[in-house]
TORDO-537627 format. One record per residue (C-alpha): residue number from 1; x, y, z. Coordinates in steps of 0.05 Angstrom, whole numbers. Last residue first. Layout:
N
+------+--------+--------+--------+
: resi :     px :     py :     pz :
+------+--------+--------+--------+
:  NUM :      X :      Y :      Z :
...
+------+--------+--------+--------+
This chain:
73
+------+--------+--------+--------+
: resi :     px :     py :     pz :
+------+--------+--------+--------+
:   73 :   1874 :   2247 :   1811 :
:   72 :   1812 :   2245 :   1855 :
:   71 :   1748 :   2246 :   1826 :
:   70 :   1732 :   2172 :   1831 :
:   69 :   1736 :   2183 :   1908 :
:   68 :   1690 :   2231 :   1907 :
:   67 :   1644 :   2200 :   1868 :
:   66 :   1650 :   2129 :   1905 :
:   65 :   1620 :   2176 :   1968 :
:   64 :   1568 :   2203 :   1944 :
:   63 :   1546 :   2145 :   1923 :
:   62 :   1555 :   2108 :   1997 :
:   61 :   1532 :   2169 :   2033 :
:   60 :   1467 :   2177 :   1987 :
:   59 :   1466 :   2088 :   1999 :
:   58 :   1460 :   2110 :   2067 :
:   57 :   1413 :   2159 :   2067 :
:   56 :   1362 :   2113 :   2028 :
:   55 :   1385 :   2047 :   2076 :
:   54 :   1376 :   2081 :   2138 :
:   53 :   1396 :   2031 :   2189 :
:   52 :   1453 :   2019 :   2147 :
:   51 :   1491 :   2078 :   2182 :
:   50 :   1486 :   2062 :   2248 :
:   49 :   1550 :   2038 :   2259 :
:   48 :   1577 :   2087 :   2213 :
:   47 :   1550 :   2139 :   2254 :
:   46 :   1574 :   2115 :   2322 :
:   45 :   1639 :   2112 :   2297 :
:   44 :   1635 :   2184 :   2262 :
:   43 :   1605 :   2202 :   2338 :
:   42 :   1662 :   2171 :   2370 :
:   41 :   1724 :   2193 :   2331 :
:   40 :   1727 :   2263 :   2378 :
:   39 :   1723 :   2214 :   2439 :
:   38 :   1787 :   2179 :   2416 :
:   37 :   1787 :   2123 :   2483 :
:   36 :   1827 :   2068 :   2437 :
:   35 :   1758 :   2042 :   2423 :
:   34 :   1740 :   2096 :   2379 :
:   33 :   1804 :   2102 :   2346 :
:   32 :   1809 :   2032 :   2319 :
:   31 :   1731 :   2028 :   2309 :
:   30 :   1737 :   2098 :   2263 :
:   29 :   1807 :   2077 :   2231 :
:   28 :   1771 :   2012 :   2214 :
:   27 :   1708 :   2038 :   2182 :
:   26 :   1751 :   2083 :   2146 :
:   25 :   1796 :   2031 :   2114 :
:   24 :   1731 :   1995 :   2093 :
:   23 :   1706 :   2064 :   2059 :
:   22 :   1773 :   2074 :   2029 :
:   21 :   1772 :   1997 :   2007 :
:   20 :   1702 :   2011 :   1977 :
:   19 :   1721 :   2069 :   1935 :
:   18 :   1780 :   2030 :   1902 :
:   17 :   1855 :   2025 :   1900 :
:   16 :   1861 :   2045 :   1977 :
:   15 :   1895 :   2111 :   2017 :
:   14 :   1877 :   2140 :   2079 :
:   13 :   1903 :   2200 :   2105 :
:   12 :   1888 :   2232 :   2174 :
:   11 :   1867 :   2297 :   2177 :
:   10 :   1817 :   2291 :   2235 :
:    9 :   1734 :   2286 :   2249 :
:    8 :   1703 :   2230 :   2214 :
:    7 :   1655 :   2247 :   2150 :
:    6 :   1697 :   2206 :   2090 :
:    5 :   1732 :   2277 :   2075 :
:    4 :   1741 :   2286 :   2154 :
:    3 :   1785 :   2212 :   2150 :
:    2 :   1828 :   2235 :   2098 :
:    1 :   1823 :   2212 :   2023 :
+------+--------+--------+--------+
């Protein structure tokens, strides 16, 4: 999956055996490019910081998520 398809801003390409190593794998690339200075990465950053703080939308990000992933060949 790339990092826009997980909600951050570029092309990059992930890759992981399961939906929550993508989403871990995110995380990272987000803080990675976020404190390298990456202003475009900082709102995803910010966002995934956040994102607990909202449990109901967050678990709809987290599901939505997994499908996604599952649908890839």
């Amino acid at each position: 999956m790339t990092c826009r398809q997980l909600g951050g801003p570029c092309d990059l390409e992930l890759s992981a055996d399961t939906a929550d190593e993508i989403i871990k794998a995110q995380d990272r690339h987000l803080r990675e490019a976020a404190r390298s200075g990456d202003q475009d990465h900082v709102p995803a950053h910010e966002e995934m910081k956040g994102r607990w703080k909202h449990p109901v939308k967050a678990m709809g990000w987290y599901r939505n998520t997994k499908k996604a992933f599952a649908a890839l060949p």
